[in-house]
C-alpha positions as a LaTeX table, in Angstrom:
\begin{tabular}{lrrr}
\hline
Residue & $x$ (\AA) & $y$ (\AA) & $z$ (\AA) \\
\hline
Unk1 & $-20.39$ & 51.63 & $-37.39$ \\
Unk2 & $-21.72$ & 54.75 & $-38.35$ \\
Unk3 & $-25.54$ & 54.81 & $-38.80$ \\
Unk4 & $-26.01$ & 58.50 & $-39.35$ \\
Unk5 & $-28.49$ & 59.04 & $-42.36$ \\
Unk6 & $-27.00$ & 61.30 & $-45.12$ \\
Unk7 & $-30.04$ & 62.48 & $-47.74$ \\
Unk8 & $-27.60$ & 63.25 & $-50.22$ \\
Unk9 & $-26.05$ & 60.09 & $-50.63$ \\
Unk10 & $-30.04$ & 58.38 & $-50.11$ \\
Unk11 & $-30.99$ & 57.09 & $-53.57$ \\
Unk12 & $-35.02$ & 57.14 & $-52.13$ \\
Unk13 & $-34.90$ & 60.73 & $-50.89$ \\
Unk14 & $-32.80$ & 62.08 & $-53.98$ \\
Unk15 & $-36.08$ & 60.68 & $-56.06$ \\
Unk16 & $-38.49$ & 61.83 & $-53.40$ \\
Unk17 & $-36.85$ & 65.33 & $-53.59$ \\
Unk18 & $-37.28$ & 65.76 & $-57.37$ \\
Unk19 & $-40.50$ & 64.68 & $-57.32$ \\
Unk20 & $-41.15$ & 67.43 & $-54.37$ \\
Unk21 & $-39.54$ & 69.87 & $-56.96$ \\
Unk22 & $-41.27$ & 69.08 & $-59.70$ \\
Unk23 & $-44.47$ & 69.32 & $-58.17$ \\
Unk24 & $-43.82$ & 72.43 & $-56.45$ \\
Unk25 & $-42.79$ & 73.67 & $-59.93$ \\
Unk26 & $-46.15$ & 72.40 & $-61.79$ \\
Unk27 & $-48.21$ & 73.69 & $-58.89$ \\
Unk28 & $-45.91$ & 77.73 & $-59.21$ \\
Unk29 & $-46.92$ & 77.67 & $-63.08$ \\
Unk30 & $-50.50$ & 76.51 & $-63.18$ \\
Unk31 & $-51.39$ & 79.32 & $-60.05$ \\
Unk32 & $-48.80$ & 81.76 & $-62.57$ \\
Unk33 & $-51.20$ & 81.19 & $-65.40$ \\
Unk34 & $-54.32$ & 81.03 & $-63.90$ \\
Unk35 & $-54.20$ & 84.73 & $-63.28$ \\
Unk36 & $-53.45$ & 85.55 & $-66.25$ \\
Unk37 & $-55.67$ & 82.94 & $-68.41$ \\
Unk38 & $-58.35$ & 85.24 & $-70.44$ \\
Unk39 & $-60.15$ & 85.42 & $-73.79$ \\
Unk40 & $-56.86$ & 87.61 & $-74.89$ \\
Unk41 & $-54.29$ & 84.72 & $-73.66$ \\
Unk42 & $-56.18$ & 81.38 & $-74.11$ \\
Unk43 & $-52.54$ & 79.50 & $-74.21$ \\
Unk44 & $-52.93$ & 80.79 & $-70.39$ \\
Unk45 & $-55.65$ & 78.50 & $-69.85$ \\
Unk46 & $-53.85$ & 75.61 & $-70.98$ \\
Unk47 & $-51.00$ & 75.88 & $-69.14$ \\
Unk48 & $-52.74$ & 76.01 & $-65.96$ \\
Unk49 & $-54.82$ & 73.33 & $-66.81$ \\
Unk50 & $-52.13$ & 71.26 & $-67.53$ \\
Unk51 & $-49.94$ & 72.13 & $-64.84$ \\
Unk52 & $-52.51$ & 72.10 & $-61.85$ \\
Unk53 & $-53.93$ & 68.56 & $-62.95$ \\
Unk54 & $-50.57$ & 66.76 & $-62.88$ \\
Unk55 & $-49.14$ & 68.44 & $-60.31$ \\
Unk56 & $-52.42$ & 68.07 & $-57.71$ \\
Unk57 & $-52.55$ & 64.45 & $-58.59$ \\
Unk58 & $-48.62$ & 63.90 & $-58.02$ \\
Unk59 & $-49.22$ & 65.70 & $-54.63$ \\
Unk60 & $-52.01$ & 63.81 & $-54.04$ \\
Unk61 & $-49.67$ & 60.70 & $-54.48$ \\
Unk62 & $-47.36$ & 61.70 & $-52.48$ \\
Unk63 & $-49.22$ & 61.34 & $-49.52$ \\
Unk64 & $-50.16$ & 58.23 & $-50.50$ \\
Unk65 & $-47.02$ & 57.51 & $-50.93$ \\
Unk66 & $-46.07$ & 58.54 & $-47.15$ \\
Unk67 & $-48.90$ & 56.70 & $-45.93$ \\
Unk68 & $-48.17$ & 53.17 & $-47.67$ \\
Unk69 & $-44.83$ & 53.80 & $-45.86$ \\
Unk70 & $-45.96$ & 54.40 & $-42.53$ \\
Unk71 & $-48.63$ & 51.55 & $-42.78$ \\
Unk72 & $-46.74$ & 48.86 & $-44.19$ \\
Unk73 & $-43.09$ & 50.28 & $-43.81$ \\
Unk74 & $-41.63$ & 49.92 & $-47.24$ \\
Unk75 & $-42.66$ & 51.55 & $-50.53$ \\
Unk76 & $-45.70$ & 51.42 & $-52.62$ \\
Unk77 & $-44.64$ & 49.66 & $-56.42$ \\
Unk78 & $-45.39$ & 51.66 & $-59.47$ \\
Unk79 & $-48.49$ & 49.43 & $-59.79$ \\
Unk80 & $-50.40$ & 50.23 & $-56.59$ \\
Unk81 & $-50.15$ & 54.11 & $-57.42$ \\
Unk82 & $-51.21$ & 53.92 & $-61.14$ \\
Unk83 & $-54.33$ & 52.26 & $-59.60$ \\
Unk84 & $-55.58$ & 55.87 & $-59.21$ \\
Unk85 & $-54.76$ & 57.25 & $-62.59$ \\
Unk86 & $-55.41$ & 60.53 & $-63.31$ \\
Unk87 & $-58.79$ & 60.74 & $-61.33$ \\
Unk88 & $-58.43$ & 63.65 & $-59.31$ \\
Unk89 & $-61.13$ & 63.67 & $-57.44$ \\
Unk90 & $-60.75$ & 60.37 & $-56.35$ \\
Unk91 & $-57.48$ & 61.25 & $-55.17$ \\
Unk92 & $-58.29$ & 63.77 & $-53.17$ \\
Unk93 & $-60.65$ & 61.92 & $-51.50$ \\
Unk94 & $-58.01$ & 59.18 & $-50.64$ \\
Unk95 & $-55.86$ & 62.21 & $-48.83$ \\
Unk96 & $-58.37$ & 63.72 & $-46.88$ \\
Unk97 & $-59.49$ & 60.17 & $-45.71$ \\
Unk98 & $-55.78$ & 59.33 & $-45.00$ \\
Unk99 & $-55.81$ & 62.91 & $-42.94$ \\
Unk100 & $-58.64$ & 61.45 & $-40.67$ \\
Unk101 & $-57.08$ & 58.33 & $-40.18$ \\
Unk102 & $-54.72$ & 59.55 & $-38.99$ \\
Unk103 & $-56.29$ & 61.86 & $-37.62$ \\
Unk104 & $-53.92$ & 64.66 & $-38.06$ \\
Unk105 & $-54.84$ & 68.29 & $-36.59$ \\
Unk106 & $-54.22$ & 70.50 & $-39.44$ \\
Unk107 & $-54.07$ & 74.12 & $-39.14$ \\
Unk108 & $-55.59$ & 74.25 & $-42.76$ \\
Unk109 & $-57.81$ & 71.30 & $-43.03$ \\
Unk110 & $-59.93$ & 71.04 & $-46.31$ \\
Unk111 & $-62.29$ & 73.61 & $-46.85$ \\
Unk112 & $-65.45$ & 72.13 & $-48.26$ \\
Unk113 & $-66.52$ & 75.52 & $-50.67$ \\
Unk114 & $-68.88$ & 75.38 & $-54.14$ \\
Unk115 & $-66.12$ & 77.18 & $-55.93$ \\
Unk116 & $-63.29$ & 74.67 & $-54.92$ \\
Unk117 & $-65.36$ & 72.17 & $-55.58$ \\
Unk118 & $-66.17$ & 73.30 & $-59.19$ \\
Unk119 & $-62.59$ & 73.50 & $-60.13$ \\
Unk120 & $-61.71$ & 69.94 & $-58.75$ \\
Unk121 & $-64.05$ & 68.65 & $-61.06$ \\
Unk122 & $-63.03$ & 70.94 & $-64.14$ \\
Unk123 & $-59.31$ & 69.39 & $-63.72$ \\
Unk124 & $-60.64$ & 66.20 & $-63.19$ \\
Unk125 & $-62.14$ & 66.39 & $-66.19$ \\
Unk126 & $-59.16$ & 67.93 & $-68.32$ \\
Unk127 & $-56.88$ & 64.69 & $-66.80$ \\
Unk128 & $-59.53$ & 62.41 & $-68.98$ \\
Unk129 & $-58.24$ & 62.11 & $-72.08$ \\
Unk130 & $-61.57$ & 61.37 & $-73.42$ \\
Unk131 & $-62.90$ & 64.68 & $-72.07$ \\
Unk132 & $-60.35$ & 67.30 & $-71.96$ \\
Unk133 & $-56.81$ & 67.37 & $-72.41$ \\
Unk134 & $-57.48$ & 66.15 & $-76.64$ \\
Unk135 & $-60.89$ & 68.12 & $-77.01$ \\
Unk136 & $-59.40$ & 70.26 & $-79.70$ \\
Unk137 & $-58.22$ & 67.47 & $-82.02$ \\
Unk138 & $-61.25$ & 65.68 & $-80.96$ \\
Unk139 & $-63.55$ & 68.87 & $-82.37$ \\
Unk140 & $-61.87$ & 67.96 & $-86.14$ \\
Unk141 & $-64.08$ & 65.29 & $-85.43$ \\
Unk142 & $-67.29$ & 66.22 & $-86.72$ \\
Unk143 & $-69.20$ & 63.72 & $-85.38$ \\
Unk144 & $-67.58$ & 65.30 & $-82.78$ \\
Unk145 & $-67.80$ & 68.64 & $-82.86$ \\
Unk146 & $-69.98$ & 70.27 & $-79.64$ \\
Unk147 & $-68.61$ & 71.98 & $-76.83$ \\
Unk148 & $-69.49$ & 69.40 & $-73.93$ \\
Unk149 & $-66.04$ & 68.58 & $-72.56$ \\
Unk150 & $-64.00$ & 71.64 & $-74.44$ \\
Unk151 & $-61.90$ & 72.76 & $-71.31$ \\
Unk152 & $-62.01$ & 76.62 & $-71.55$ \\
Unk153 & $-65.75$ & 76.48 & $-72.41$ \\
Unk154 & $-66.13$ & 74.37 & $-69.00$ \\
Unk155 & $-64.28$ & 76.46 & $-66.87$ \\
Unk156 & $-65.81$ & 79.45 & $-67.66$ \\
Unk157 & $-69.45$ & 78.37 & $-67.60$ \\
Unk158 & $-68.48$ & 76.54 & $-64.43$ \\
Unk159 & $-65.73$ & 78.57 & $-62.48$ \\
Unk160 & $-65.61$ & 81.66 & $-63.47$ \\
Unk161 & $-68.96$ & 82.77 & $-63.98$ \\
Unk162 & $-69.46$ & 81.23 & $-60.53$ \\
Unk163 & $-66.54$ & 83.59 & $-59.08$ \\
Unk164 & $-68.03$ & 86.43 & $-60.87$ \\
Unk165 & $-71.49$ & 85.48 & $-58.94$ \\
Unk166 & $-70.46$ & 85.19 & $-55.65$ \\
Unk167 & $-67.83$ & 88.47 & $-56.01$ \\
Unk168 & $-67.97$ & 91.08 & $-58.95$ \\
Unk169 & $-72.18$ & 90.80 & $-60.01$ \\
Unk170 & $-74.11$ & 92.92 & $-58.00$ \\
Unk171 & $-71.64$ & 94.82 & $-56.31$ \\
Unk172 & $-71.28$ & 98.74 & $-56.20$ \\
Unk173 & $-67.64$ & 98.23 & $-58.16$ \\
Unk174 & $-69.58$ & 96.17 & $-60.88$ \\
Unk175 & $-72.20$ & 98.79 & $-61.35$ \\
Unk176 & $-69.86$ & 101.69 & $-61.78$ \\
Unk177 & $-67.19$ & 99.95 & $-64.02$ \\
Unk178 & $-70.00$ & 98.21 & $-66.39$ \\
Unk179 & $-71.67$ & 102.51 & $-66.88$ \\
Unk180 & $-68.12$ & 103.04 & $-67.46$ \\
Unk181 & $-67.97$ & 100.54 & $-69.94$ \\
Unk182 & $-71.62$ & 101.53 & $-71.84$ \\
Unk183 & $-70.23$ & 105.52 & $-71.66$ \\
Unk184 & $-67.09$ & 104.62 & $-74.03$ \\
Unk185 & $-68.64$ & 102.17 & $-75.77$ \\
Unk186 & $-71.32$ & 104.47 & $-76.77$ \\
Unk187 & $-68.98$ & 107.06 & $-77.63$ \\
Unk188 & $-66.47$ & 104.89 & $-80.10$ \\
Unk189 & $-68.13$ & 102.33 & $-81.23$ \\
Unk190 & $-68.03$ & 103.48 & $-85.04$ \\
Unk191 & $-64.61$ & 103.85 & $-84.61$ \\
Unk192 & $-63.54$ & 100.20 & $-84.09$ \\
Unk193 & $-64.08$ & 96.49 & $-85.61$ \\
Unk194 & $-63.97$ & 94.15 & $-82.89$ \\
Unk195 & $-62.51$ & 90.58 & $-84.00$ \\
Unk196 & $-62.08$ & 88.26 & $-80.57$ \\
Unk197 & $-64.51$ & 85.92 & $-79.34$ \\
Unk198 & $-65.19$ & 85.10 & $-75.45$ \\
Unk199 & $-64.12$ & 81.58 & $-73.42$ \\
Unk200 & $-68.27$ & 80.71 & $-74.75$ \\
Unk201 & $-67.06$ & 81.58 & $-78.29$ \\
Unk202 & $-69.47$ & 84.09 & $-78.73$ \\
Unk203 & $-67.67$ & 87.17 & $-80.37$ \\
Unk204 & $-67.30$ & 90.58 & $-78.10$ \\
Unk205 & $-68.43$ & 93.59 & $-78.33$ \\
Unk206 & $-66.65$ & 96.64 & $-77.23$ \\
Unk207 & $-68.48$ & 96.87 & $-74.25$ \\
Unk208 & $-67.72$ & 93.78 & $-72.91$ \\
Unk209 & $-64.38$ & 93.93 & $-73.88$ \\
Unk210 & $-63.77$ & 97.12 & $-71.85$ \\
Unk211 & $-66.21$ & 95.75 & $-68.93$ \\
Unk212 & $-63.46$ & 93.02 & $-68.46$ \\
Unk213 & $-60.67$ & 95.38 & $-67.19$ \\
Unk214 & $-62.06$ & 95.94 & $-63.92$ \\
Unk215 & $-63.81$ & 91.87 & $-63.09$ \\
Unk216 & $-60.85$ & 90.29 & $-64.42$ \\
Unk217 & $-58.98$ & 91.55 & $-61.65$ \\
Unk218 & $-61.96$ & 90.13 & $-59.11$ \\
Unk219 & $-61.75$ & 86.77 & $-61.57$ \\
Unk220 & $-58.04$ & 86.14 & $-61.19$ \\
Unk221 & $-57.83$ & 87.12 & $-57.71$ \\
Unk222 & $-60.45$ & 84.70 & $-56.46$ \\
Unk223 & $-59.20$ & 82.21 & $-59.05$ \\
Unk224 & $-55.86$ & 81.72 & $-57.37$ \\
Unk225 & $-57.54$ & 81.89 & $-54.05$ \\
Unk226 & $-59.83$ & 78.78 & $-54.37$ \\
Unk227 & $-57.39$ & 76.60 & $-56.22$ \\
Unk228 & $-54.85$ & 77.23 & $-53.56$ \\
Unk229 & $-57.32$ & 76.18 & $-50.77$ \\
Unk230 & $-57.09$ & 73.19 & $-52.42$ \\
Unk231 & $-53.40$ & 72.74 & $-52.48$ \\
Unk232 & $-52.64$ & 73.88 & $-49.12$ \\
Unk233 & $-55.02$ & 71.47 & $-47.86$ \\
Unk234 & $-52.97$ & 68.78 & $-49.31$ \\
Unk235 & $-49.63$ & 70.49 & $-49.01$ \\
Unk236 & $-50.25$ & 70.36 & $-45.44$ \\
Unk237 & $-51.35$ & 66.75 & $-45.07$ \\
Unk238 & $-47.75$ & 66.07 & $-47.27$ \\
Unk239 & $-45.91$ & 67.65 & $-44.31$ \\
Unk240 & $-47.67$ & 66.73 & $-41.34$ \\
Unk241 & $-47.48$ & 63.42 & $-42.24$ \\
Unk242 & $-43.86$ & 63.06 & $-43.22$ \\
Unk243 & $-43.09$ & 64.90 & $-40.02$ \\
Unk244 & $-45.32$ & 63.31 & $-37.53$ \\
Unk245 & $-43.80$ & 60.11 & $-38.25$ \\
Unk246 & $-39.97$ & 60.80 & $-38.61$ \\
Unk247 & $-39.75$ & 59.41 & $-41.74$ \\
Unk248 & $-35.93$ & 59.82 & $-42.64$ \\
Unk249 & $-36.75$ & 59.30 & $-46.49$ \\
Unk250 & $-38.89$ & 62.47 & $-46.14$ \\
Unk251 & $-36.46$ & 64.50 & $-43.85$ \\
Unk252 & $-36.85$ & 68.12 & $-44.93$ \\
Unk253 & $-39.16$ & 67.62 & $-47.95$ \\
Unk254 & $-42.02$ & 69.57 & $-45.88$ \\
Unk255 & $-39.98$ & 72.90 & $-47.03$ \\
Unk256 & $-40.95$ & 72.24 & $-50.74$ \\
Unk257 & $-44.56$ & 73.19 & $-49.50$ \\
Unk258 & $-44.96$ & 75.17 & $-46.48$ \\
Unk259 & $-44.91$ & 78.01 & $-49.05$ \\
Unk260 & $-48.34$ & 76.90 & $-50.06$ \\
Unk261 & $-49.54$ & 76.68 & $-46.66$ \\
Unk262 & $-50.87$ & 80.14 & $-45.12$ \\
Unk263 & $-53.55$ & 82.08 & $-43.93$ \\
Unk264 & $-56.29$ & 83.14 & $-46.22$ \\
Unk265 & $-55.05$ & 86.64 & $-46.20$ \\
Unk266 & $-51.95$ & 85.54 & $-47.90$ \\
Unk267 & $-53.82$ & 83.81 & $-50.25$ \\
Unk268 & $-56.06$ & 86.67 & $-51.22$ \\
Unk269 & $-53.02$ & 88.85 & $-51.26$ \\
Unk270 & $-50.32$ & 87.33 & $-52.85$ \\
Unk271 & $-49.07$ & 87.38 & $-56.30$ \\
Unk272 & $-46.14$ & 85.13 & $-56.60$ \\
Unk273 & $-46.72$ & 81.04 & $-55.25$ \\
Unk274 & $-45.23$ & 79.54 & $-53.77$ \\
Unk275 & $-44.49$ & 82.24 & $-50.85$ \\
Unk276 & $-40.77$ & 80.82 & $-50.08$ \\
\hline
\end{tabular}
Protein backbone atom coordinates (compact mmCIF):
# COMPACT_ATOMS: atom_id res chain seq x y z
CA UNK A 1 0.00 0.00 0.00
CA UNK A 2 1.34 3.14 -0.86
CA UNK A 3 1.34 5.73 1.99
CA UNK A 4 3.29 8.47 0.30
CA UNK A 5 1.51 11.92 0.98
CA UNK A 6 0.69 13.83 -2.26
CA UNK A 7 -0.34 17.78 -1.34
CA UNK A 8 -1.96 18.10 -4.49
CA UNK A 9 -4.40 15.53 -4.25
CA UNK A 10 -4.76 16.66 -0.04
CA UNK A 11 -8.17 18.36 0.21
CA UNK A 12 -6.70 20.04 3.87
CA UNK A 13 -3.49 21.40 2.35
CA UNK A 14 -5.19 22.59 -1.03
CA UNK A 15 -7.41 24.88 1.59
CA UNK A 16 -4.44 25.56 3.80
CA UNK A 17 -2.51 26.73 0.66
CA UNK A 18 -5.12 29.29 -0.48
CA UNK A 19 -5.50 30.57 2.63
CA UNK A 20 -1.43 30.98 2.74
CA UNK A 21 -2.02 32.83 -0.65
CA UNK A 22 -4.49 34.90 0.21
CA UNK A 23 -2.91 36.14 3.13
CA UNK A 24 0.33 36.63 1.61
CA UNK A 25 -1.65 38.62 -1.01
CA UNK A 26 -3.61 40.92 1.69
CA UNK A 27 -0.40 41.34 3.63
CA UNK A 28 1.73 42.49 -0.35
CA UNK A 29 -1.22 45.16 -0.81
CA UNK A 30 -1.74 46.70 2.58
CA UNK A 31 2.52 47.18 2.90
CA UNK A 32 1.91 48.41 -1.24
CA UNK A 33 -0.44 51.06 0.01
CA UNK A 34 0.87 52.04 3.07
CA UNK A 35 3.67 53.80 1.30
CA UNK A 36 1.84 55.43 -0.71
CA UNK A 37 -1.29 56.41 1.66
CA UNK A 38 -1.19 60.48 1.93
CA UNK A 39 -3.51 63.49 2.15
CA UNK A 40 -3.24 63.37 -1.95
CA UNK A 41 -4.32 59.46 -2.10
CA UNK A 42 -6.63 58.90 0.95
CA UNK A 43 -8.19 55.66 -1.02
CA UNK A 44 -4.40 54.58 -0.09
CA UNK A 45 -5.21 54.59 3.42
CA UNK A 46 -8.05 52.42 3.09
CA UNK A 47 -6.69 49.86 1.30
CA UNK A 48 -4.02 49.27 3.68
CA UNK A 49 -6.20 49.42 6.41
CA UNK A 50 -8.28 46.97 5.09
CA UNK A 51 -5.84 44.70 3.81
CA UNK A 52 -3.34 44.62 6.86
CA UNK A 53 -6.31 44.00 9.42
CA UNK A 54 -7.66 40.88 7.70
CA UNK A 55 -4.73 39.61 6.57
CA UNK A 56 -2.69 39.97 10.23
CA UNK A 57 -5.65 38.40 11.88
CA UNK A 58 -5.88 35.40 9.23
CA UNK A 59 -2.08 34.98 9.93
CA UNK A 60 -2.59 35.24 13.30
CA UNK A 61 -5.09 32.25 12.89
CA UNK A 62 -3.10 30.35 11.21
CA UNK A 63 -0.89 29.66 13.86
CA UNK A 64 -3.54 28.94 15.86
CA UNK A 65 -4.58 26.85 13.59
CA UNK A 66 -1.09 24.83 13.58
CA UNK A 67 -1.08 24.81 17.17
CA UNK A 68 -4.72 23.25 17.80
CA UNK A 69 -3.19 20.61 15.44
CA UNK A 70 -0.15 19.84 17.14
CA UNK A 71 -1.93 19.92 20.63
CA UNK A 72 -4.87 17.98 20.03
CA UNK A 73 -3.97 16.40 16.53
CA UNK A 74 -6.96 17.16 14.42
CA UNK A 75 -8.38 20.52 13.30
CA UNK A 76 -9.84 23.41 15.08
CA UNK A 77 -13.96 23.80 13.87
CA UNK A 78 -14.99 27.08 12.42
CA UNK A 79 -16.40 27.82 15.91
CA UNK A 80 -13.27 27.71 18.09
CA UNK A 81 -11.48 30.28 15.64
CA UNK A 82 -14.38 32.82 15.33
CA UNK A 83 -13.99 32.90 19.17
CA UNK A 84 -11.31 35.55 18.44
CA UNK A 85 -13.11 37.70 15.96
CA UNK A 86 -11.54 40.40 14.57
CA UNK A 87 -9.61 41.49 17.80
CA UNK A 88 -6.24 41.87 16.71
CA UNK A 89 -4.57 42.50 19.46
CA UNK A 90 -5.84 39.75 21.21
CA UNK A 91 -4.64 37.65 18.57
CA UNK A 92 -1.44 38.54 18.59
CA UNK A 93 -1.13 37.97 21.96
CA UNK A 94 -2.41 34.31 21.56
CA UNK A 95 0.72 33.81 18.91
CA UNK A 96 3.38 35.14 20.79
CA UNK A 97 2.13 33.11 23.87
CA UNK A 98 1.85 29.99 21.59
CA UNK A 99 5.70 30.99 20.49
CA UNK A 100 6.76 30.62 24.23
CA UNK A 101 5.04 27.58 24.75
CA UNK A 102 6.54 26.22 22.65
CA UNK A 103 9.17 27.78 23.18
CA UNK A 104 10.42 28.23 19.72
CA UNK A 105 13.91 30.11 19.10
CA UNK A 106 13.07 32.57 16.53
CA UNK A 107 15.57 34.43 14.67
CA UNK A 108 12.99 37.39 14.60
CA UNK A 109 11.09 37.15 17.77
CA UNK A 110 8.57 40.05 18.49
CA UNK A 111 9.96 43.28 18.87
CA UNK A 112 8.20 45.08 21.66
CA UNK A 113 8.57 49.02 19.97
CA UNK A 114 5.99 52.24 20.76
CA UNK A 115 5.53 52.59 17.05
CA UNK A 116 4.50 48.87 16.42
CA UNK A 117 2.58 49.02 19.11
CA UNK A 118 0.57 52.13 17.98
CA UNK A 119 -0.32 50.59 14.72
CA UNK A 120 -1.57 47.24 16.30
CA UNK A 121 -3.99 49.14 18.04
CA UNK A 122 -4.99 51.53 15.04
CA UNK A 123 -5.94 48.15 13.01
CA UNK A 124 -7.44 46.80 15.86
CA UNK A 125 -9.52 49.45 15.96
CA UNK A 126 -10.43 49.70 12.09
CA UNK A 127 -11.48 45.61 12.45
CA UNK A 128 -14.40 47.06 14.99
CA UNK A 129 -17.08 47.78 13.07
CA UNK A 130 -18.31 50.09 15.64
CA UNK A 131 -15.07 52.09 15.47
CA UNK A 132 -13.53 52.03 12.15
CA UNK A 133 -14.13 50.17 9.15
CA UNK A 134 -18.10 52.15 8.89
CA UNK A 135 -16.87 55.57 10.47
CA UNK A 136 -17.70 57.38 7.29
CA UNK A 137 -21.35 56.29 7.00
CA UNK A 138 -21.42 56.50 10.67
CA UNK A 139 -20.31 60.51 10.40
CA UNK A 140 -23.92 61.01 8.27
CA UNK A 141 -24.89 60.40 11.62
CA UNK A 142 -25.05 63.58 13.26
CA UNK A 143 -25.44 62.54 16.49
CA UNK A 144 -22.56 61.08 15.27
CA UNK A 145 -20.49 63.21 13.72
CA UNK A 146 -16.80 63.74 15.70
CA UNK A 147 -13.67 62.38 14.68
CA UNK A 148 -12.99 59.84 17.66
CA UNK A 149 -12.73 56.54 15.80
CA UNK A 150 -12.41 58.11 12.00
CA UNK A 151 -9.46 55.80 10.81
CA UNK A 152 -7.20 58.25 8.85
CA UNK A 153 -7.65 60.90 11.60
CA UNK A 154 -6.32 58.04 14.12
CA UNK A 155 -3.50 56.99 12.30
CA UNK A 156 -2.10 60.10 11.72
CA UNK A 157 -2.45 61.63 15.18
CA UNK A 158 -1.24 58.25 16.41
CA UNK A 159 1.33 56.73 13.84
CA UNK A 160 2.51 58.99 11.84
CA UNK A 161 3.08 61.94 13.76
CA UNK A 162 4.81 59.47 16.10
CA UNK A 163 7.18 58.31 13.06
CA UNK A 164 7.72 61.83 12.20
CA UNK A 165 8.88 62.32 16.08
CA UNK A 166 11.16 59.75 16.50
CA UNK A 167 12.73 60.27 12.63
CA UNK A 168 12.13 63.48 10.43
CA UNK A 169 11.47 66.42 13.55
CA UNK A 170 14.52 67.74 14.68
CA UNK A 171 16.82 66.45 12.32
CA UNK A 172 19.35 68.46 10.08
CA UNK A 173 17.22 67.02 6.79
CA UNK A 174 13.99 68.47 8.47
CA UNK A 175 15.49 71.83 9.05
CA UNK A 176 16.81 72.35 5.58
CA UNK A 177 13.76 70.94 3.60
CA UNK A 178 11.06 72.90 5.92
CA UNK A 179 13.54 76.69 4.89
CA UNK A 180 13.14 75.17 1.61
CA UNK A 181 9.63 74.96 1.94
CA UNK A 182 9.09 78.77 3.69
CA UNK A 183 11.63 80.16 0.62
CA UNK A 184 8.99 79.03 -2.21
CA UNK A 185 6.22 79.48 -0.31
CA UNK A 186 7.12 82.98 0.30
CA UNK A 187 7.91 83.55 -3.15
CA UNK A 188 4.43 82.11 -4.87
CA UNK A 189 2.07 82.21 -2.62
CA UNK A 190 -0.15 84.90 -4.56
CA UNK A 191 0.15 82.81 -7.32
CA UNK A 192 -1.85 79.75 -6.14
CA UNK A 193 -5.32 78.73 -4.32
CA UNK A 194 -4.71 75.82 -2.31
CA UNK A 195 -7.94 73.46 -2.03
CA UNK A 196 -6.79 69.99 -0.04
CA UNK A 197 -7.13 69.42 3.49
CA UNK A 198 -4.59 67.24 5.75
CA UNK A 199 -5.33 63.44 7.38
CA UNK A 200 -6.58 66.16 10.66
CA UNK A 201 -8.86 67.85 8.07
CA UNK A 202 -7.42 71.02 8.56
CA UNK A 203 -6.88 72.61 5.02
CA UNK A 204 -3.00 73.16 3.75
CA UNK A 205 -1.19 75.73 3.03
CA UNK A 206 1.44 75.83 0.43
CA UNK A 207 4.03 75.46 2.77
CA UNK A 208 3.05 72.46 4.19
CA UNK A 209 2.13 71.06 1.14
CA UNK A 210 5.67 71.46 -0.29
CA UNK A 211 7.24 70.55 3.32
CA UNK A 212 5.66 67.03 2.69
CA UNK A 213 7.90 66.05 -0.30
CA UNK A 214 10.90 65.44 1.61
CA UNK A 215 9.11 63.67 5.34
CA UNK A 216 6.84 61.68 3.36
CA UNK A 217 9.62 59.78 2.16
CA UNK A 218 10.92 59.38 6.09
CA UNK A 219 6.89 58.62 6.81
CA UNK A 220 6.48 55.81 4.32
CA UNK A 221 9.77 54.37 4.82
CA UNK A 222 9.41 53.85 8.55
CA UNK A 223 5.75 53.05 7.96
CA UNK A 224 6.46 49.84 6.12
CA UNK A 225 9.27 49.15 8.48
CA UNK A 226 7.24 48.89 11.77
CA UNK A 227 4.23 47.14 10.33
CA UNK A 228 6.48 44.54 8.88
CA UNK A 229 8.17 43.90 12.31
CA UNK A 230 4.99 42.91 13.09
CA UNK A 231 4.36 40.45 10.38
CA UNK A 232 7.61 38.84 10.32
CA UNK A 233 7.26 38.19 13.86
CA UNK A 234 4.27 36.16 13.11
CA UNK A 235 5.32 34.98 9.70
CA UNK A 236 8.03 33.34 11.45
CA UNK A 237 6.13 31.69 14.29
CA UNK A 238 3.71 30.31 11.04
CA UNK A 239 6.85 28.52 9.76
CA UNK A 240 8.70 27.44 12.62
CA UNK A 241 5.89 25.87 13.86
CA UNK A 242 4.62 24.01 10.84
CA UNK A 243 8.19 22.89 10.36
CA UNK A 244 9.29 21.96 13.77
CA UNK A 245 6.58 19.56 13.96
CA UNK A 246 6.44 17.85 10.45
CA UNK A 247 3.12 18.60 9.93
CA UNK A 248 2.38 17.01 6.39
CA UNK A 249 -0.85 19.29 6.02
CA UNK A 250 1.60 22.25 6.22
CA UNK A 251 4.45 20.73 4.02
CA UNK A 252 5.93 23.66 2.13
CA UNK A 253 3.48 26.40 3.21
CA UNK A 254 6.54 28.15 5.18
CA UNK A 255 7.58 29.49 1.48
CA UNK A 256 4.39 31.70 1.34
CA UNK A 257 6.23 33.76 4.13
CA UNK A 258 9.84 33.52 4.46
CA UNK A 259 9.66 36.54 2.11
CA UNK A 260 8.44 38.51 5.06
CA UNK A 261 11.02 37.27 7.26
CA UNK A 262 14.50 39.26 7.06
CA UNK A 263 16.87 41.36 8.60
CA UNK A 264 15.99 44.88 9.47
CA UNK A 265 18.12 46.17 6.71
CA UNK A 266 15.86 44.57 4.24
CA UNK A 267 13.11 45.97 5.82
CA UNK A 268 14.34 49.52 5.82
CA UNK A 269 15.45 48.97 2.28
CA UNK A 270 13.04 47.32 0.38
CA UNK A 271 10.32 48.46 -1.79
CA UNK A 272 8.43 45.54 -3.06
CA UNK A 273 6.94 42.77 -0.07
CA UNK A 274 7.01 40.19 0.00
CA UNK A 275 10.90 39.74 -0.98
CA UNK A 276 10.30 36.24 -2.95
Amino acid sequence: MNNTFDPLTNQIWLALSRECSLVRGLLRSGITALGKASSAHIEEYYLAFFNLSIGIERLSKLVIIVDYKIKKNEFPSEKVIKRYNHDISNLLEKVFAIAKCHNLQLLYPNKKCIISDAIISSLNRFADAQKGRYANIQALDKKNSNTEFEPIYRWHEEVDKLILDYHWHKTPKSKKSNNIATKIANQVNDCWLIMCVNESGDKMNLEEILSRTESNKVLFKYRIYYTLLIIRSVSEIFNELSQKNYLREFVGLYEFFQGFCLHDSVLLKNKKWPVF
